[in-house]
N, C-alpha and C positions, 0 to 999 in steps of 0.2 A: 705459601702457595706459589709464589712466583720462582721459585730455588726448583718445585716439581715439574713446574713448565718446560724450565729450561733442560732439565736432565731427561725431558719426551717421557714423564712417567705418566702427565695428564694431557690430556689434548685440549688445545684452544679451543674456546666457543665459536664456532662459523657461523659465517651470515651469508654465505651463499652453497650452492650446490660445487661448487668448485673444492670448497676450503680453506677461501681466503680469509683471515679475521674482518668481523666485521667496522665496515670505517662507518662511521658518520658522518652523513652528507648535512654539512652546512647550510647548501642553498634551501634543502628540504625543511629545516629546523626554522630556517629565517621566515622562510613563504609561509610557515606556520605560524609564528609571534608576532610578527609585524604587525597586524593592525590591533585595533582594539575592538572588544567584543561588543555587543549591542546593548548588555546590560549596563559596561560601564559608561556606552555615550551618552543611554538615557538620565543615568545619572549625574552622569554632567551637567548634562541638559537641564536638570532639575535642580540643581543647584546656583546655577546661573540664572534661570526664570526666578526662582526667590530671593537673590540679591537684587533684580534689576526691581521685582516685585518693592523690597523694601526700598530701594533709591530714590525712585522715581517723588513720592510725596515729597519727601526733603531736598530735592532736586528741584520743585516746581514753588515751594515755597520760598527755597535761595533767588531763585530768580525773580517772583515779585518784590522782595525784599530789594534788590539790586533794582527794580523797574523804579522802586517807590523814590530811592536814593536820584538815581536820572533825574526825575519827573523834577524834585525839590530843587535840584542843582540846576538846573534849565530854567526853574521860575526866578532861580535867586540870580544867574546871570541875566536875564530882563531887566529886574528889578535895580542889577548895577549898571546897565547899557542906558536907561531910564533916567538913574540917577546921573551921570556921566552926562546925558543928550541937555539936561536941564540945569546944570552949572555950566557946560561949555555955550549952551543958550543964551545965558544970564537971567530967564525967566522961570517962571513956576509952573511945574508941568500937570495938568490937570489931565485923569484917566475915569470916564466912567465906571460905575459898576455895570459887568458883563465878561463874557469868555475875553481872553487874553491874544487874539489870533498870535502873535509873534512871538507869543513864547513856546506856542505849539509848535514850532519849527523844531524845536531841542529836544520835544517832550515825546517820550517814549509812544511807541502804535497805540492808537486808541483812546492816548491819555488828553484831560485837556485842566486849564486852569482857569478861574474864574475868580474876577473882581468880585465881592459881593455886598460893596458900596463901596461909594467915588474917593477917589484916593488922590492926594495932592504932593506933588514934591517942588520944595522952595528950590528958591535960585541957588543957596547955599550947599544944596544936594541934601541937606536934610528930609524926613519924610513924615506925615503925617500916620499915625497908624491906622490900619486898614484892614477886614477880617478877607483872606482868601479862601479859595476849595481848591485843590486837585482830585480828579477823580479818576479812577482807574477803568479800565474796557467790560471788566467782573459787576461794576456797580459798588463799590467800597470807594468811600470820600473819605478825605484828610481837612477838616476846618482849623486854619491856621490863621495868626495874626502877623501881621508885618509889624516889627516891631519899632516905634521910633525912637530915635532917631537914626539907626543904625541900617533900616529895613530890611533885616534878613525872615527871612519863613524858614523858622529850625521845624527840626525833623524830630520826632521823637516815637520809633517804630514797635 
């Protein structure tokens, strides 16, 4: 076909009243493609409400997870600041059973920790053992023992 063109035995297809071949305007083509349709935003849209849908539980359980981690790590720095104040003392540190105010300082919003009988540490920094609670803002408690002689309150989540 294009050998007949050339030898004028067909005529070009025109795109105007003139005769001139027709060009294709770019700008027109582009102002056309350019965005995206409505269907596919919704579906965007709908794709992404279902993954945030699915994140979001596993997202709010990592983070009490990590609150709970805080909370243990805050009571067991007390419990070595404690130990510390009562060897560099040289006497035996005696702590009622009750809320712990100064460990709440570490302790994640909401959370608090609680004696929940009297606890003794010798002069040696040694410790007597001792049952504690943490309790979370939700209402879920952790009953833990301060282990002696070592006093750490392990976690086990």
């Amino acid at each position: 076909m294009p050998i007949l063109i050339r030898a004028g035995l067909i005529n070009r297809p025109t795109g105007s009243a003139r005769g001139r071949p027709m060009a294709s305007n770019p700008a027109r083509r582009n102002r056309r493609q350019a965005g995206y349709s409505l269907l596919e935003v919704l579906i965007a849209m709908a794709i992404l409400a279902l993954a945030v849908a699915l994140f979001i539980p596993s997202m709010s359980a990592m983070y009490e997870r990590h609150q709970v981690r805080q909370a243990f790590a805050a009571l067991n720095a007390w419990v070595l600041e404690e130990r510390t104040s009562a060897r560099l003392a040289g006497h035996a540190a005696d702590h009622p059973a009750g809320l712990i105010p100064s460990a709440g300082a570490d302790m994640p919003d909401g959370w608090t920790a609680e004696l929940l009988e009297p606890w003794r540490i010798h002069p040696s920094g040694a410790c007597a053992a001792a049952r504690i609670r943490i309790a979370s803002p939700r209402d879920r408690i952790w009953d833990r023992t301060l282990q002696a002689p070592a006093c750490r309150a392990t976690l086990q989540v």
